[in-house]
Every structure is written in structure tokens, then in C-alpha cells.
N, C-alpha and C positions, 0 to 999 in steps of 0.2 A: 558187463554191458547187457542190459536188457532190452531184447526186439519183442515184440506182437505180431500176428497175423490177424487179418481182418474176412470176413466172409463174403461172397462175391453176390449175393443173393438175400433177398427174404427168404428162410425155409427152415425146412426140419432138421435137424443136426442129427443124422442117422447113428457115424461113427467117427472115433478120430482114430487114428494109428499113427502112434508115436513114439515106441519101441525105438525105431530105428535112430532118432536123432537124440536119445541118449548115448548112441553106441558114436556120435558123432564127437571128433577130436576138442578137447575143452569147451565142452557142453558142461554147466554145473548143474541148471535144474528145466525143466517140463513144466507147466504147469498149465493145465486146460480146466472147464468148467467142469467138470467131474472128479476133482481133487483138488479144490480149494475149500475152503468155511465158507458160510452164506454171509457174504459183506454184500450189502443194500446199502447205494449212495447214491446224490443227486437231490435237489429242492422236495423230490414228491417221493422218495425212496423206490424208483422202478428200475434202477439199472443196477447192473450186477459185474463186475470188474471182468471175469472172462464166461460168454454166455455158454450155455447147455441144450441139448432138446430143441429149442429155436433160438433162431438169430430174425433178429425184426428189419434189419437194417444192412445194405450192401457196407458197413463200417464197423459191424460190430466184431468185437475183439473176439478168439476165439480160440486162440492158443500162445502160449506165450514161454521164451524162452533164455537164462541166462549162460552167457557163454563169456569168455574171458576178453574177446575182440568183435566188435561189430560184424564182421565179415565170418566170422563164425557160427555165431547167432545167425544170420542171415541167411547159412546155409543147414542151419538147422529148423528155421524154419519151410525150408523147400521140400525138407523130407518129410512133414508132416501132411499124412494123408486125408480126407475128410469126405463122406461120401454126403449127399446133400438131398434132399427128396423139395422141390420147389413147390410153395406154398402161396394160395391166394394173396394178393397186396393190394395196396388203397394208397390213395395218393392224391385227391380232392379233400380236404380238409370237409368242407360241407360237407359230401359222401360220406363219409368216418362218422359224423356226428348222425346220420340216420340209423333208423332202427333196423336191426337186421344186417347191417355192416359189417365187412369182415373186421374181428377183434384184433386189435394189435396186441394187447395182454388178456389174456382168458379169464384170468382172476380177476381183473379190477372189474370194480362195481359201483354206479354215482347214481343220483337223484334220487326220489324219495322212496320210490321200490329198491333201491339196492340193487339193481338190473347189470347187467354185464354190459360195459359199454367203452367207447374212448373216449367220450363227453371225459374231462379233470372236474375232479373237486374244488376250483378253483377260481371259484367267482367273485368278485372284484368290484364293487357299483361306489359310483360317489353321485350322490345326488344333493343339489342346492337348490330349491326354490320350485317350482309347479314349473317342468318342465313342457307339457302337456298346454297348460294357460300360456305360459310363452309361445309357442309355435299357433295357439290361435290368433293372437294379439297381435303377433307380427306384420308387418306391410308387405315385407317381403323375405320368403325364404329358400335359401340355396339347398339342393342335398343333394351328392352322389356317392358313389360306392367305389375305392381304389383299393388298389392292391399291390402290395411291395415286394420285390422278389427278395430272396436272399442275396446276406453280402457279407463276405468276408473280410475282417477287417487286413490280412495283408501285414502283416508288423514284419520290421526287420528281422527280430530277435524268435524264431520258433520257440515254441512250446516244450517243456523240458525239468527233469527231476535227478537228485540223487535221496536214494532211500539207505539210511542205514541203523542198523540197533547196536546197544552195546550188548555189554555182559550182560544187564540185568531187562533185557527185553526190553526197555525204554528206545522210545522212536526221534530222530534226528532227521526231518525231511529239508533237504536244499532245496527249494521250488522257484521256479518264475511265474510269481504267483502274484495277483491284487486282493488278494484274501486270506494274508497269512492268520489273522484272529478266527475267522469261520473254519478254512483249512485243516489248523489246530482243533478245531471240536469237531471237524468230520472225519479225520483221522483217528481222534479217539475213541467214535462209535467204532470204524472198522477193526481197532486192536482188538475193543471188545467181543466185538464178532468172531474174532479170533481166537479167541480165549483167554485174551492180555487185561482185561480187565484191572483199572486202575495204573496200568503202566502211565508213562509221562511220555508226551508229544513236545517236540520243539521243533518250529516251523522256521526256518531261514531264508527271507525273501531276498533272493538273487539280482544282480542287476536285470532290471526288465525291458528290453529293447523292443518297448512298444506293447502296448494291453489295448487302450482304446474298448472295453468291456470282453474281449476275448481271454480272457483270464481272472474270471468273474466267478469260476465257476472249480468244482473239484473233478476230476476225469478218469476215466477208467485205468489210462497208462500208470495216475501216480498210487493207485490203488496194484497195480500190476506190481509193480515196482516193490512195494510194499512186500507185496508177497513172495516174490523173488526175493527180496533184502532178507526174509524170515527164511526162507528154505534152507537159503544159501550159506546162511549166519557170515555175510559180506557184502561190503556196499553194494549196490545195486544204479548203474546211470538209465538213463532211459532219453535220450532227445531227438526231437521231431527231424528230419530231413522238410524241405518243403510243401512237396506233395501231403505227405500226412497231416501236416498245418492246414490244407486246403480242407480234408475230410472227416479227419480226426478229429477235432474240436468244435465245439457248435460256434455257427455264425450268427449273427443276425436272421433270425426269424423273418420269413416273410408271414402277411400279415391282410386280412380283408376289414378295411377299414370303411364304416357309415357314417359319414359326416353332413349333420343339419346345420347350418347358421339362419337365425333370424335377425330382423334389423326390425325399428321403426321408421316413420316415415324421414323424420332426421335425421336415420342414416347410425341410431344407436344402438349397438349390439346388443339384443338381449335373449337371446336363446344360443346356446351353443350343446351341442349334441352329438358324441362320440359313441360308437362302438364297435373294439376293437377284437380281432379274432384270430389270435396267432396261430399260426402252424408249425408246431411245433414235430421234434422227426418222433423217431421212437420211444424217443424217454425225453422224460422234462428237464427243461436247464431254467436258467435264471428267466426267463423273457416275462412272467404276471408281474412282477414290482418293478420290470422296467417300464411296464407302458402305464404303469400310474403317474 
């Protein structure tokens, strides 16, 4: 059975100690971001299965541990120690996007200097027709600006993996999953991250008791999982309780949306005018091809 611990804070990851819950009864493996391979997963490759150095987000994963019973695990994670130094945070999406803003990744760098920024790479336009001559032409036109909160979509069925290899290091994931074809080739980057290069991935999608787009995506747990399954050279389960459904998995984005409608005087629509702005948390998930 494999659990995570999550961090309580944006901040600096000073230290972990975790000595002690190896000495803990049917503990089989540890594994924190300073003893895994560099697996980079996610739509924009910014996330990293257990973080190091900093955690961007009060959910990010941060130690992780395989024990033979849930309740084992569980108390092996209470003995892992972590000391935390708290770091500037941002939380207005607009703010984020000005200059001078605290960075949420120090590395990334967009626009046409290469500048270090949270602006994404990831711009999106469909244009049809002189939108501009539209909105002159108009008799009359609407426009305001909303905004959508998050929302989680709630399914029966939580969130949930088993990771296993055989002999020959080839990967067998059981997932509750809407992306077993994608799944399959994000898991094969991670082997390769690993060192498994050319191994074989087989994805088994589980009965799924409810996705609704919340399983759209690949997640740090079945990357987790992954790597507990190799430590361990034994299956590996990982499934969500509630709660971690609610934090653990990304929801629906909330989102600052610009919307123009124009009409003519009979009342024909002929301008319409979108621009959407999601906010997205610390690392990117599916939300650009959903608002196409």
C-alpha cells in the first residue's frame, strides 16, 4: 500500500528526516524528492512526482511511503519530519501575470525576450472574420467580464492506481483512468526517466465510478506509485480516501472570462468575442484544449 504526504504551505523545503520511519514495522520503501530520477509530467512538463527545494502549492506531494497495510503507511508517514522556511505567494492570476511578480517556477521563461515569468506558453486564438469591423457595424453590443470559481467535479468512485513490473521491468498500471492511450505514453516517458528505456507500458482502465473530466489528466500519485512499484519490486495500490479527491487532483479551473456580443438592428448576431483566462494552480493540467 502506498500513502503521500502533502505540504502545508508554499515554501522552501529546508529538510526531511526520515531515518526514523524506515525503522517503522512493515515499512518496505521512503521515497522523497531527493532520491527519485528526474520524472517531469503534466501537459507543460512542470510537475515532478515528489517535490524538493520548494513546494509551490499547500498539496504538493512531498514524501511518500510503501508499507504492507494502509495504517502502516500512515503512521509512517507521521514520522517524517520536514522543516519549512515560508516563501512569498500570489494568488490573483492577473498579479502573476505582471512584471516583477513573485515567480512560481524560477526557471520558466515566455515571450519574446525569454524573461522569467508565469505568463505559459500557451496561447490559443481562433479568429474568423474582421472582428474589429464587426463590433463597429454593430447596432448594439453587450460586454462584461465573469468569473468562475472552482469546482470539483465530486464522483462516486475516488481517484486510484495499482502499479506493478514484472521480471523484465515492463510496466502493468491498473488505473481509473479516461486516458488509458495518453496514460500509456506518459508513463513511458517516466520509465524512461528512469532508466527503463524501451520497457512496455500496459494501462488497464478500471471501472470508473464517475470522471466527468476529473481524470483527464496523469497525477503525481500514479507516478508515486510507479516508483514505489520499482523500489519495492511489488505491486504497489495507492487510492484516494475523500478528502484527497477534494485536493489532490485538479478541478475545474476557475477562469476570468471577456465576453462582447454584437447584433444588428434585426436582432442578428454577428460579433461574438471571447477571452478566456484560466487560473490555473501550480503546475499545468488539461484546462487550454478544454476552453477551445
Amino acid at each position: 500500500m502506498g500513502r503521500f504526504s502533502t505540504a502545508p504551505i508554499p515554501c522552501e523545503d529546508q529538510e526531511h528526516r526520515y531515518l526514523k520511519s524506515r525503522k517503522a514495522s512493515r515499512v518496505k520503501a521512503v521515497l522523497t524528492g531527493y532520491n527519485i530520477p528526474p520524472v517531469k509530467f503534466g501537459v507543460y512538463k512542470d510537475n515532478v512526482p515528489l517535490k524538493a527545494k520548494k513546494v509551490c502549492s499547500l498539496r504538493d506531494e512531498i514524501a511518500a511511503v510503501a508499507a504492507t497495510d494502509p495504517d502502516i503507511a500512515e503512521e509512517a508517514l507521521r514520522l517524517i519530519k520536514v522543516e519549512y522556511e515560508i516563501l512569498p505567494a500570489v494568488f490573483d492570476p492577473e498579479e502573476a501575470m505582471k512584471e516583477g511578480a513573485v515567480l512560481i517556477h524560477e526557471e520558466h521563461v515566455g515571450g519574446k525576450e525569454k524573461k522569467p515569468t508565469n505568463v505559459l506558453n500557451l496561447p490559443w486564438r481562433l479568429i474568423a472574420g474582421d472582428v474589429e469591423e464587426a463590433r463597429k457595424n454593430s447596432a448594439h453590443v453587450a460586454e462584461d467580464r465573469f468569473r468562475v470559481t472552482w469546482v470539483a467535479h465530486c464522483c462516486l468512485g475516488t481517484s486510484g492506481c495499482v502499479a506493478q513490473f514484472d521480471s523484465k521491468n515492463n510496466l502493468t498500471m491498473y488505473s481509473i483512468t479516461q486516458i488509458p492511450s495518453l496514460a500509456q505514453r506518459d508513463f513511458t516517458d517516466a520509465l524512461a526517466a528512469m532508466g527503463l528505456k524501451d520497457k512496455k507500458v500496459r494501462v488497464i482502465k478500471t471501472m470508473i465510478g464517475g470522471g466527468f473530466g476529473s481524470k483527464l489528466d496523469t497525477y503525481a500519485f500514479e507516478y508515486i506509485a510507479i516508483l514505489l512499484a520499482q523500489k519495492t519490486r511489488n505491486p504497489v495500490k495507492i487510492l484516494f480516501d475523500r478528502e484527497e479527491e477534494f485536493f489532490a487532483t485538479s478541478p475545474r479551473q476557475p477562469a476570468i472570462i471577456d465576453i462582447a456580443q454584437g447584433c444588428t438592428k434585426e436582432r442578428k448576431t454577428h460579433l461574438s468575442r471571447h477571452s478566456n483566462g484560466p487560473r490555473q494552480r501550480a503546475y499545468t493540467s488539461w484546462v487550454p484544449p478544454h476552453l477551445r
